[in-house]
N, C-alpha and C positions, 0 to 999 in steps of 0.2 A: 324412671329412677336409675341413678346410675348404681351402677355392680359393685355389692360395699363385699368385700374378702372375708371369710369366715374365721374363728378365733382359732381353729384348728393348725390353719396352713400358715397363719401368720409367726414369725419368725423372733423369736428374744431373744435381745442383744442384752448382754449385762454389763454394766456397769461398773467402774469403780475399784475397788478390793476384790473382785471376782470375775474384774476382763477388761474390756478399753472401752470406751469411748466409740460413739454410734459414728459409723462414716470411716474409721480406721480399721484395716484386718487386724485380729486376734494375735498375737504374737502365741498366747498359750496354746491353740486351734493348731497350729501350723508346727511339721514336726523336724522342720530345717533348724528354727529360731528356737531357745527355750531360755531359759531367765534363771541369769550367774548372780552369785554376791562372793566375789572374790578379798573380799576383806570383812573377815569375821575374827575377832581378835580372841583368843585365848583366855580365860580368867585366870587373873593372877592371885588368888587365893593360897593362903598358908596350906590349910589344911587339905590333903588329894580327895578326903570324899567331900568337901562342897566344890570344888573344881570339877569333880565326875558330875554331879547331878548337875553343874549350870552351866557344862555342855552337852547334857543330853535334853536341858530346856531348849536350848541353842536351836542346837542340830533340830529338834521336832519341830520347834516354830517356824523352821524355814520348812523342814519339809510341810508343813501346814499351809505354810504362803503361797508354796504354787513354785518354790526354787526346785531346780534340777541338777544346778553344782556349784558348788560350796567350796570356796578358799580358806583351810582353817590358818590364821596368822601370828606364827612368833615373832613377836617384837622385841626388838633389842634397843639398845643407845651405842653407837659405835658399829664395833663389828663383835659378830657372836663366835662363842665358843663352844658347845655346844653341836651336836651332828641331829638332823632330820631324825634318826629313829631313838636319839636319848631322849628328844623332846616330848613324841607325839606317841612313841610306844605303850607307855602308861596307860594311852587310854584308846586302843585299840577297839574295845570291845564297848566301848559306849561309842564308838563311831562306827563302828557297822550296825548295830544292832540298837533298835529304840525302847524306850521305858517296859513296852510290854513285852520284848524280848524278841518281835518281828525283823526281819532282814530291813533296811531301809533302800528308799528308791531315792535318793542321793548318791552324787560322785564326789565325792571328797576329796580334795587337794591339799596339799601342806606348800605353805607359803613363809618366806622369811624377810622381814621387815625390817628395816634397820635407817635409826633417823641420826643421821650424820650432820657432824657439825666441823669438823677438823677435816681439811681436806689428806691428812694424812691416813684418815683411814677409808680414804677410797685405793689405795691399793691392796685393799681385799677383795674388789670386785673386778678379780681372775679368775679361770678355768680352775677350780681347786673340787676337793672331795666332799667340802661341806657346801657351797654351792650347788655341787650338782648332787646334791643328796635332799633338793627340796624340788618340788614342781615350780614354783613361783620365787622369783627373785625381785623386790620392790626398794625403793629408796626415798626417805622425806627429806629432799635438802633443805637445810636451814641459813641459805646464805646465797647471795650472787654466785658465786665462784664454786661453789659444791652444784647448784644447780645447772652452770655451762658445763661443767664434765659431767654429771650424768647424763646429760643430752648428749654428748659425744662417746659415752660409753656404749658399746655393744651386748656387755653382759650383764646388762640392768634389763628388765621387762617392762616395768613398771617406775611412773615417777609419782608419787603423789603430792598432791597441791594440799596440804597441810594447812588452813585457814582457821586451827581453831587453835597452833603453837602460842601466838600472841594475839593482845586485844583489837589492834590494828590491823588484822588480816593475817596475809601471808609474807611472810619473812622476806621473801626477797621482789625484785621485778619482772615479772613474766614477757620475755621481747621476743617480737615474731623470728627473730634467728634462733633462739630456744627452743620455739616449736619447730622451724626446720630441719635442724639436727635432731630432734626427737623423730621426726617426721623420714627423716633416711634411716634412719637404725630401725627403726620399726616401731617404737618404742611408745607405751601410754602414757596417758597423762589420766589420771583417777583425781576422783571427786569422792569426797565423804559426807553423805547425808546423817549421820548417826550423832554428832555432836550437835549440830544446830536442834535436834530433837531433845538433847538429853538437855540442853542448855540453853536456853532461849534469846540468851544474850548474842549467839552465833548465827542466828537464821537471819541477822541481815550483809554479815560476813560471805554466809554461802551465794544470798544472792548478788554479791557484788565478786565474785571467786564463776558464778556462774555467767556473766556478765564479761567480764574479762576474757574467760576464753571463748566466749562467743564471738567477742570483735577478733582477737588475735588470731584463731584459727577460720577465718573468713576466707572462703576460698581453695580452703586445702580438705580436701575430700578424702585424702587416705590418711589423715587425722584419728588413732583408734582414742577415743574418749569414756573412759568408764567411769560406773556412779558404783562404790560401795557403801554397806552401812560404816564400816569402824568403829563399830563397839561389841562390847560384850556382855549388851543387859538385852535380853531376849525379848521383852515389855517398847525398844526402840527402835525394833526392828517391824521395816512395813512390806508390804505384796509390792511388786514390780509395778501392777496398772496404778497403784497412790503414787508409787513415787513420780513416776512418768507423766503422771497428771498434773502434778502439783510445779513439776520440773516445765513442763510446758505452758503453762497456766500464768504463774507466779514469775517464775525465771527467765520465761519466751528462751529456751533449749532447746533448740531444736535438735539437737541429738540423742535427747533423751531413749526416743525410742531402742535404738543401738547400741544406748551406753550399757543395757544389761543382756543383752543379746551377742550382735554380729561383732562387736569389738572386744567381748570379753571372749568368745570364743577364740577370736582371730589371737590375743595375748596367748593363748593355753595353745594354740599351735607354734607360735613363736618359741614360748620358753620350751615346745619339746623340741622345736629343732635345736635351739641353741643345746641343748643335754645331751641331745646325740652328735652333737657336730655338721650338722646338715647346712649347706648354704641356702641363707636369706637375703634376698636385694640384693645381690653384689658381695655380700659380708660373708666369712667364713671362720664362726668360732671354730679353733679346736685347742686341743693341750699343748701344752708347750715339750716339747721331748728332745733332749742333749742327743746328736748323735756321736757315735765312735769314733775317736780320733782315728784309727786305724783303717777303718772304712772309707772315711775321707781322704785319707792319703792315699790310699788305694783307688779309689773314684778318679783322684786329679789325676794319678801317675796314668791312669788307664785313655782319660781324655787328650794328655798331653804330646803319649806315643800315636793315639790316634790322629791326633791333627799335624805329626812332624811328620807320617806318612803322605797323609794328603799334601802336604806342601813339598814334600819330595817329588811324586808324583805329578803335580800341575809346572814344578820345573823343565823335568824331563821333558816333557809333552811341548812346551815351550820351544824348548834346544833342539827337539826333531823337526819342530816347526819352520824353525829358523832355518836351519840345514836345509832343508827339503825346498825351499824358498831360493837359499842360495843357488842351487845346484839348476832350478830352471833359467835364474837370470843367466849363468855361465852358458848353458846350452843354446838359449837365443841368439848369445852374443858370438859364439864359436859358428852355431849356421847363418849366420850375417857376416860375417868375417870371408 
């Protein structure tokens, strides 16, 4: 009879809403990889006590889901006015702290959103004080032309593919030079699963939005690609292993796996170098700073005495040369003589 294994030592793989899929490592198991939703939108409610209780449904449902960091997202239209701590300060204490008053095991992020339509207000996306008073910098272009400059912009982190703006998809044409200049800046490209769920009309939007960038970033492997939800109804939000299933399944995404893991991570290292100024690939944000006319005048006059030395110098050197040159052909000629 052959050796059947006992029920003991045999090993459960789960499933679904509570792990992956049999044959793939556990992204949850593993403690390099952990599972982002970096687009969680704010509720924009009148009144501040139902805004406090349906972000503390929020915040608990992810932490319930199995997330380990959390983008909370102001959205604007245009560019915002507004600084990081007038936004998010209000509700401090329902973001550290959950309904029963326990510390939560969430990293929470503040993130600012802004869906541009006028290219006049991308020259807000400079090294300024409200910028870097947020963790996360993102942008939803709504046109050709807003979308080629944030792919050449350095101070964007984030682009998202907006597929639910109009009923035809996404507003503008996604072209493999899009993704290569996204692709040297360092820059994402985000996906939002949270509309196609609230609204049924979208779930064949997303897969043709999923579809799309799977031809267009063919081949390009330092591609960071992320999936957030984008809403603010806590009932639309799903666990990492549904979405990744459903992403791979239905969509054939293959980067699903990455898109809440290794690339959301690799974004949150990006926008903190860009905040401190640190160079990335080649690129070096920093602040722009006026120096002292005085200083500079000073600098040149300092380079200019120095260099009329040196050229004094390499003449002289010249003219003894010369001399010294002369005075052997004489000598030869007078002992030949």
């Amino acid at each position: 009879m052959p050796h059947c294994k006992s029920k003991k030592n045999k090993k459960h793989r789960t499933r679904g809403s509570r792990g992956c899929k049999i044959g793939i490592p556990c992204i949850k198991d593993s403690n390099t990889k952990k599972h982002h939703d970096l687009m969680v939108l704010l509720p924009n409610d009148k009144e501040k006590s139902v805004r406090l209780f349906r972000i503390t449904k929020l915040l608990d449902r992810l932490e319930f889901l199995g997330y380990s960091k959390v983008a909370l997202v102001h959205q604007v239209f245009g560019t915002p006015k507004s600084n990081c701590k007038d936004t998010f300060d209000p509700y401090l204490d329902v973001i550290n702290n959950d309904s029963k008053g326990n510390r939560r095991n969430l990293e929470v992020y503040y993130r600012l959103h802004c869906i541009v339509e006028a290219k006049s207000d991308l020259g807000f996306f400079t090294p300024n004080d409200i910028m870097d008073s947020y963790d996360l910098v993102s942008l939803a272009p709504q046109n050709d032309g807003i979308l080629e400059a944030a792919c050449l912009t350095a101070t964007i982190d984030i682009i998202t593919l907006d597929y639910s703006a109009t009923n035809a998809g996404l507003p503008f044409k996604l072209r493999g030079s899009n993704v290569n200049d996204a692709m040297n800046n360092n820059t994402g490209l985000e996906i939002l699963y949270g509309p196609s769920i609230v609204n049924t009309a979208h779930r064949k939007l997303l897969l043709q939005t999923l579809r799309l960038v799977e031809s267009v970033s063919l081949g390009k492997k330092d591609l960071n690609v992320l999936v957030g939800s984008g809403t603010a109804n806590p009932m639309a939000l799903r666990s990492s292993g549904d979405i990744c299933n459903v992403l791979e399944e239905v969509g054939r995404f293959k980067r699903a796996r990455l898109s809440q893991s290794a690339a959301a991570a690799q974004m949150l290292e990006r926008a903190w170098r860009r905040r401190m100024g640190f160079q990335q690939e080649g690129i070096r944000i920093t602040n722009v700073r006026v120096k002292d006319t005085k200083n500079e005048e000073s600098e040149t006059r300092s380079r200019n005495t120095s260099e009329s030395n040196n050229n004094d110098k390499n003449l002289e050197t010249t003219q003894n040369e010369d001399e010294n040159e002369a005075d052997e052909g004489l000598g030869d000629g007078f002992i030949r003589l």
